[in-house]
MARNU-458088 format. One record per residue: residue number from 1; residue in three letters; chain; x, y, z of N, C-alpha, C in turn. Coordinates in nm, 4 decimals. Layout:
BEGIN
 resi resn chain   n_east  n_north     n_up  ca_east ca_north    ca_up   c_east  c_north     c_up
  NUM  ALA     A        X        Y        Z        X        Y        Z        X        Y        Z
...
//
This chain:
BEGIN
 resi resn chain   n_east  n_north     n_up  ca_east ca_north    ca_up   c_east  c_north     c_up
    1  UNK     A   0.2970  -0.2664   0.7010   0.2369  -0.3261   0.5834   0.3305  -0.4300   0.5209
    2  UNK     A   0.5078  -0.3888   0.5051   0.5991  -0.4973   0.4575   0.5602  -0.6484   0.5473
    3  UNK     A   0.5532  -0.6346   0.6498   0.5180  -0.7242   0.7359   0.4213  -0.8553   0.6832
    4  UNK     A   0.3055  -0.8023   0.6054   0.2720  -0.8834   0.5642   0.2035  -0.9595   0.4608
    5  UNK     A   0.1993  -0.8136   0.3632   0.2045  -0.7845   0.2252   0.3981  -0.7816   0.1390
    6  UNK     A   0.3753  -0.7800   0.0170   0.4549  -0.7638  -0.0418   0.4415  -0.6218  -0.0864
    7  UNK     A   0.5180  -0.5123  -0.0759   0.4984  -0.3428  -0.0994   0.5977  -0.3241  -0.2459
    8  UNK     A   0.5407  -0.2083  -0.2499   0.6131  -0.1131  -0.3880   0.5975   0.0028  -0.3241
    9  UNK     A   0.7284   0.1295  -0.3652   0.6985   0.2490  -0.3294   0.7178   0.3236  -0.4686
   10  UNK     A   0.6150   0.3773  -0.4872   0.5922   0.4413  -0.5961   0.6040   0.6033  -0.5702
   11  UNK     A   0.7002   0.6767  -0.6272   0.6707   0.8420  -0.6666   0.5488   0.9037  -0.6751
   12  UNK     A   0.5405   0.9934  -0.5979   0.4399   1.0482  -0.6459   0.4561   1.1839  -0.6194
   13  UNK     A   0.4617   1.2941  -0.7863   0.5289   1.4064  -0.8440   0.4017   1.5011  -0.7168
   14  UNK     A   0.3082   1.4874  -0.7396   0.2277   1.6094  -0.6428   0.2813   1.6348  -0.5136
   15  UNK     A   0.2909   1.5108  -0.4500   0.3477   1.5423  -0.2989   0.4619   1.5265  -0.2769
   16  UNK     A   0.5936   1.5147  -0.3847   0.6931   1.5137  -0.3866   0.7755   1.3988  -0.2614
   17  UNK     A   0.7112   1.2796  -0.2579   0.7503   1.1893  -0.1775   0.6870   1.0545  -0.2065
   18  UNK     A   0.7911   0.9078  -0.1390   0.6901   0.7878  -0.2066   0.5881   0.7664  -0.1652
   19  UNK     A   0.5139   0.6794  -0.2230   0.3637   0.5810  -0.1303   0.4196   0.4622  -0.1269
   20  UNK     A   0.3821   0.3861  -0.0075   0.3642   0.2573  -0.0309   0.2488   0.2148  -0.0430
   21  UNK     A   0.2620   0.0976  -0.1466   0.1310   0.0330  -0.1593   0.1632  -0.1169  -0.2161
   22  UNK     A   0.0118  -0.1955  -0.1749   0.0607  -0.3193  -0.1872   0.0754  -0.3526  -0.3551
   23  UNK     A   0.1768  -0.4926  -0.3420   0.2248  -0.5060  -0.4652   0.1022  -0.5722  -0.5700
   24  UNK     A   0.0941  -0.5822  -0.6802   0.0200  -0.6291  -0.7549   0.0936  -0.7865  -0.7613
   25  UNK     A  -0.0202  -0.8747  -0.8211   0.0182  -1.0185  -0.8580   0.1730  -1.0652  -0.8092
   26  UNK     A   0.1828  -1.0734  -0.7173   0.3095  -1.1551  -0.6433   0.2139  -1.2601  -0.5617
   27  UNK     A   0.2437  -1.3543  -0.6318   0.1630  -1.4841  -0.5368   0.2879  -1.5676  -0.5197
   28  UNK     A   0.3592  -1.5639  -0.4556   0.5033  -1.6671  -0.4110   0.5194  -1.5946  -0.2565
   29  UNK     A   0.5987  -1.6866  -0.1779   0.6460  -1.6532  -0.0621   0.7808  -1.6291  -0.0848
   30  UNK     A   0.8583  -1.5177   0.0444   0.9558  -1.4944  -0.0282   1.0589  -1.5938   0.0596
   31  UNK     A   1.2079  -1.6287  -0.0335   1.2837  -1.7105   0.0341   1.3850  -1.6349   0.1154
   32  UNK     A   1.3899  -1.6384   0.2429   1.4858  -1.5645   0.3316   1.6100  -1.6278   0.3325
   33  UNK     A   1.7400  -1.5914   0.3269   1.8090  -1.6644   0.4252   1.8718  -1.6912   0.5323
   34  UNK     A   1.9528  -1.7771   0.5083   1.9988  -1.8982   0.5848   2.0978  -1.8022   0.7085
   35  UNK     A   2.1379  -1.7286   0.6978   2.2224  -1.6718   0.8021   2.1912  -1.5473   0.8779
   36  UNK     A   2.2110  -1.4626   0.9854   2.1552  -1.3948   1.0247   2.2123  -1.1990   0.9596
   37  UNK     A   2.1660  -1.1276   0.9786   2.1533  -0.9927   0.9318   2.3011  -0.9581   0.9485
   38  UNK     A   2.3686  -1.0330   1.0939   2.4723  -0.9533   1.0827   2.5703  -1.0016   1.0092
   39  UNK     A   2.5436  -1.1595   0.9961   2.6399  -1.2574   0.9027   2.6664  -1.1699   0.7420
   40  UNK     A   2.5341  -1.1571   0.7117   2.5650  -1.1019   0.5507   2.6204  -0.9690   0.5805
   41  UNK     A   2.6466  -0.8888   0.6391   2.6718  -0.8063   0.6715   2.8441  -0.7959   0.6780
   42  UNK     A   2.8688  -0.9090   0.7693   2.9430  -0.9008   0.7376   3.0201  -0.9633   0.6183
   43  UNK     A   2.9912  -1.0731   0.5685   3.0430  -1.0963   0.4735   3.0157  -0.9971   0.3360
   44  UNK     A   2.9194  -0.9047   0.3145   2.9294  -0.8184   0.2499   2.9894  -0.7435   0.2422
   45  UNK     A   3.0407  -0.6415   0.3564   3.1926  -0.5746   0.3802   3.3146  -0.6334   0.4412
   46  UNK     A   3.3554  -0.7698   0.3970   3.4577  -0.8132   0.4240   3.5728  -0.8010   0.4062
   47  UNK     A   3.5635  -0.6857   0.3288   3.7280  -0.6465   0.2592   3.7045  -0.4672   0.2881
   48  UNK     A   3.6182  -0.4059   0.3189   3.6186  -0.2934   0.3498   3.6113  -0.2074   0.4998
   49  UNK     A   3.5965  -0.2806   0.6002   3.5649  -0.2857   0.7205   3.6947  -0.1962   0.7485
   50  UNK     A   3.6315  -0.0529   0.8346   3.7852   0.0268   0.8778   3.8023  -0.0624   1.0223
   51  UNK     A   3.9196  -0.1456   1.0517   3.9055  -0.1756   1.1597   4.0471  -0.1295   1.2765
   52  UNK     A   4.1141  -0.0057   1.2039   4.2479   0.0170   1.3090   4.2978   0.1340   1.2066
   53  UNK     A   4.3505   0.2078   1.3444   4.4300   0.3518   1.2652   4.4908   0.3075   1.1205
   54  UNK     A   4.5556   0.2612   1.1166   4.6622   0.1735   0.9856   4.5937   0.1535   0.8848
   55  UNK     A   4.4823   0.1541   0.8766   4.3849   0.1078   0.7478   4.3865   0.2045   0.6550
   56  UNK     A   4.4161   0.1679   0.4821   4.4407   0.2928   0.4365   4.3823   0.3893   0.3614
   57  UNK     A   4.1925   0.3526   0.3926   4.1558   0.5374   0.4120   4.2007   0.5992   0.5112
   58  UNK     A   4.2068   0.5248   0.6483   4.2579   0.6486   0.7444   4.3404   0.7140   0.7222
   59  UNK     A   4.4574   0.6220   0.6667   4.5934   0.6967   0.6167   4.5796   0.7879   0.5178
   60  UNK     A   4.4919   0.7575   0.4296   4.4454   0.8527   0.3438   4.3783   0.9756   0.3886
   61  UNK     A   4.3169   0.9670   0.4558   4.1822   1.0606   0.5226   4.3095   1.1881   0.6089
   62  UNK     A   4.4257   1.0945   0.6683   4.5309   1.1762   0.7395   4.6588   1.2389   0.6651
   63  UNK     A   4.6316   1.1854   0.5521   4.7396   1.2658   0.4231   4.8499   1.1814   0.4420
   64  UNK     A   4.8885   1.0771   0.5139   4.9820   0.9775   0.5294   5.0059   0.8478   0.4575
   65  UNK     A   4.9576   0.8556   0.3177   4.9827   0.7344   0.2471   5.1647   0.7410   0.2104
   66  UNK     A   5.1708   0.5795   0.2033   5.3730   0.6255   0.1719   5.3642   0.5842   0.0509
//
């Protein structure tokens, strides 16, 4: 349905899980961008990325902070 409607998931207390359903009054297309899924991706965790033993949650995670 995201596919090609605009959705909302709304609560719903009886069945204790969401619905989707389509959105009300959204008449705009939406603007995607410019780079691909993994680009923002990565630039979103660009400073958090565990990338080697040495990194220091691991060191943390191993009780080895100095």
């Amino acid at each position: 349905m995201a596919q090609t409607d605009w959705v909302q998931m709304v609560w719903d207390p009886d069945k204790g899980d969401y619905n989707v359903e389509t959105a009300e009054n959204i008449n705009i297309e939406p603007t995607w961008p410019k780079e691909s899924f993994e680009q923002l991706l990565k630039s979103g965790f660009a400073d958090v990325i565990v990338d080697n033993e040495d990194h220091y949650y691991v060191r943390k995670l191993r009780g080895i902070i100095d």
